[in-house]
N, C-alpha and C positions, 0 to 999 in steps of 0.2 A: 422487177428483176431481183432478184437473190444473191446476194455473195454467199458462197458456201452453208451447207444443208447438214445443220447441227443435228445430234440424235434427238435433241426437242425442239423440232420441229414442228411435228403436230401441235404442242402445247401453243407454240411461237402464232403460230398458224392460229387458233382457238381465241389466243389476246387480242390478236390484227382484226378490226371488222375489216380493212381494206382487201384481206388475204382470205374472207372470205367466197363463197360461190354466189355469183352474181343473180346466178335463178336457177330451180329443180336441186336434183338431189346431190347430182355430182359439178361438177367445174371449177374451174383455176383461175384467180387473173395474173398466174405467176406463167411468165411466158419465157422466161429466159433464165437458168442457174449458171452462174461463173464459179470458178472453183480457184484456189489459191495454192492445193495441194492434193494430195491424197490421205492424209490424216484419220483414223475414225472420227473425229469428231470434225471433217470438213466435210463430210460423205456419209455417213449414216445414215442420214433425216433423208437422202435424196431414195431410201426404200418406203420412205411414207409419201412418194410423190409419183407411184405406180401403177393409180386407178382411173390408168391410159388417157390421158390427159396431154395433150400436145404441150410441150417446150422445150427449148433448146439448150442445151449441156454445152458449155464453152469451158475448156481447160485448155494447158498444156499438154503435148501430145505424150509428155509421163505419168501424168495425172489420168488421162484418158487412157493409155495403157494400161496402167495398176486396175482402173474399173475394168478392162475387160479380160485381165487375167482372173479375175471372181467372178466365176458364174451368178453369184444372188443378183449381180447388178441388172442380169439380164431379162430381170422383173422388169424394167423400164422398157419398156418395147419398141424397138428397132424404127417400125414403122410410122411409131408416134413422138419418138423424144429423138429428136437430130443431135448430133456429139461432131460439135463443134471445134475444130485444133484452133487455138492463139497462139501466133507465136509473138515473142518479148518484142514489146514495143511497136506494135503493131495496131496501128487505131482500128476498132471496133463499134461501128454505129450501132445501136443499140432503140428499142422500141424507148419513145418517150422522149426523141430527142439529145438520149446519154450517148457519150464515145465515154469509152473505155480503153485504158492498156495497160498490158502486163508488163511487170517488168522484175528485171532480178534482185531478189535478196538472197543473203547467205545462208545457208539451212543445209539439212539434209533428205533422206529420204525417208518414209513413216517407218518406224521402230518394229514393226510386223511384216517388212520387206527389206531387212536389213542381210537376213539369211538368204536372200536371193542372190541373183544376177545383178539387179536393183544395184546402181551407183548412184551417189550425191552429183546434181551437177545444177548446172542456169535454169531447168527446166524442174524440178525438184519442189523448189519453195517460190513464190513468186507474191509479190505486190500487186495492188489492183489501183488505180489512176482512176478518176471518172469525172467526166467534166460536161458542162452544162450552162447555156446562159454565163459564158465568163466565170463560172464559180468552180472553185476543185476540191475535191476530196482525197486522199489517198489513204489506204485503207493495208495496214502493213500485220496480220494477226502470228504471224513470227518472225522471228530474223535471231538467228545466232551473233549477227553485228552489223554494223552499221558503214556502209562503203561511202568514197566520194559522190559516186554516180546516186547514191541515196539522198545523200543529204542534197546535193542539186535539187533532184525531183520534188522533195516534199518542200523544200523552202519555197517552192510555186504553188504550195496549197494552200485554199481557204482554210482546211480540217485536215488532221491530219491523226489518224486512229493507228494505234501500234500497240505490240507485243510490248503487255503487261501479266505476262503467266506467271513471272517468280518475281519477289522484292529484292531476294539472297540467292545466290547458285546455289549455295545449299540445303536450300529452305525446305524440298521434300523428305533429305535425307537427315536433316536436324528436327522434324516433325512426325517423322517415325511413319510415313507416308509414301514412301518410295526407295528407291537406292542407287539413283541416278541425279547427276546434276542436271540443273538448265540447261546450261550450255551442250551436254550431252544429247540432250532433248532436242534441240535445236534453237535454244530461245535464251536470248543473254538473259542477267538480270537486272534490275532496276538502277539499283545502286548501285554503287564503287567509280573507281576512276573508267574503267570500262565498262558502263552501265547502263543505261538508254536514255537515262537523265543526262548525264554527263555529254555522251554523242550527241544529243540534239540538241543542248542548252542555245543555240543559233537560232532555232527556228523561231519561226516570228506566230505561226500558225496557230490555231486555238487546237490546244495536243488533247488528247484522251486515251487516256489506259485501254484495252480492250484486251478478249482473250485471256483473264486475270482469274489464276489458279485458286481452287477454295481455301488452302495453305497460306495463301499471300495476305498478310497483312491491311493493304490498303484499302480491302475491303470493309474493314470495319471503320466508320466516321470514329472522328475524333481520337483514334491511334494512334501513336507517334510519328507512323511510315506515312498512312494517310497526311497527315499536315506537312509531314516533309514533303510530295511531293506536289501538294498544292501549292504553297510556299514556291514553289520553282514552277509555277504555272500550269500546273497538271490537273486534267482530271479523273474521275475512276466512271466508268460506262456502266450504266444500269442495265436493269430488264425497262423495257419500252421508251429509251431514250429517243430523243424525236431531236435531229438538227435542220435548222432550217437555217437556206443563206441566200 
């Protein structure tokens, strides 16, 4: 299974021998993509997964909306890739053993459906829960903030993976990279007294940055921001990071 189909994708795909093809020319052993959003970069990669190859598209049914108001999407073919509605909170058995469920974070709607009909709402930005063998993950790649019914949910996770896209709200717009805040974007930032450090300093969880902007700081080892948020128990998520629980 897949949480969300970056535009590298293929690349991601090429690293994995697991996510390689089993035998011959073509095949998949990805049989399942979950979606967290409609973002480009939640949904991109899922046009490099349209050389009709059976698996199942599980979103929310705004998420599966927005794909089906773009016709590109309709490279995936009807007859071979099932599109799946989840709705929040709603356990989902999954191939391997996983349940999975959605649930809400605060957010908006992608920044390219802003000039629509498109409203922010529960069904918008969502968390992804997945449990197995007693063990949890929760897997949060935005949140403009951080609610009570959140903090419940993850304080019951083994792992708990979140929105690390900006150090600073400002951070695009002081890097001469953008002219939008975070928060604007849909993604608190790290720091400050309303920060994702600060909101989650309860968790007991093994936390990991993830989703972390090329602007952000904590990308660089041995930084300032990096040790600060090591320091507080954090970590920053690689390419080919492997968690095992």
């Amino acid at each position: 299974m897949l949480i969300n189909a970056a535009p590298d994708l293929p690349q991601q795909i090429r690293q994995s021998g697991a996510l390689h093809p089993h035998s011959g020319t073509r095949g998949s052993p990805i049989k399942s993509v979950m979606l967290t959003g409609a973002e480009i970069d939640q949904i991109a990669g899922l046009l490099s997964l349209r050389e009709r190859e059976p698996f199942t598209l599980i979103a929310t049914a705004a998420t599966l909306d927005a794909l089906a108001s773009n016709p590109i999407f309709g490279a995936l073919a009807p007859e071979l890739v099932e599109r799946r509605v989840a709705s929040l909170a709603e356990p989902l058995q999954l191939p391997g053993g996983l349940q999975a469920e959605l649930f809400a974070t605060p957010g908006k709607v992608p920044l390219y459906l802003e000039s629509s009909t498109a409203e922010a709402g529960s069904d918008s930005n969502v968390g992804i829960e997945i449990a197995a063998g007693g063990a949890r993950i929760a897997y949060v790649p935005g949140a403009a903030a951080v609610t009570p019914a959140m903090i419940e949910r993850l304080a019951r996770a083994d792992v708990v993976l979140f929105d690390g896209t900006l150090f600073r709200d400002d951070e695009m717009i002081a890097t001469g990279t953008g002219t939008k805040t975070g928060r604007r974007m849909g993604h608190m930032p790290i720091e400050g007294e309303d920060g994702s450090l600060a909101a989650l300093a309860s968790i007991a969880a093994r936390r990991i940055f993830v989703h972390v902007n090329n602007t952000n700081p904590i990308l660089v080892a041995g930084s300032p921001e990096r040790s600060y948020v090591e320091q507080r128990g954090w970590e920053v998520a690689e390419d080919g990071l492997e968690i095992v629980l």
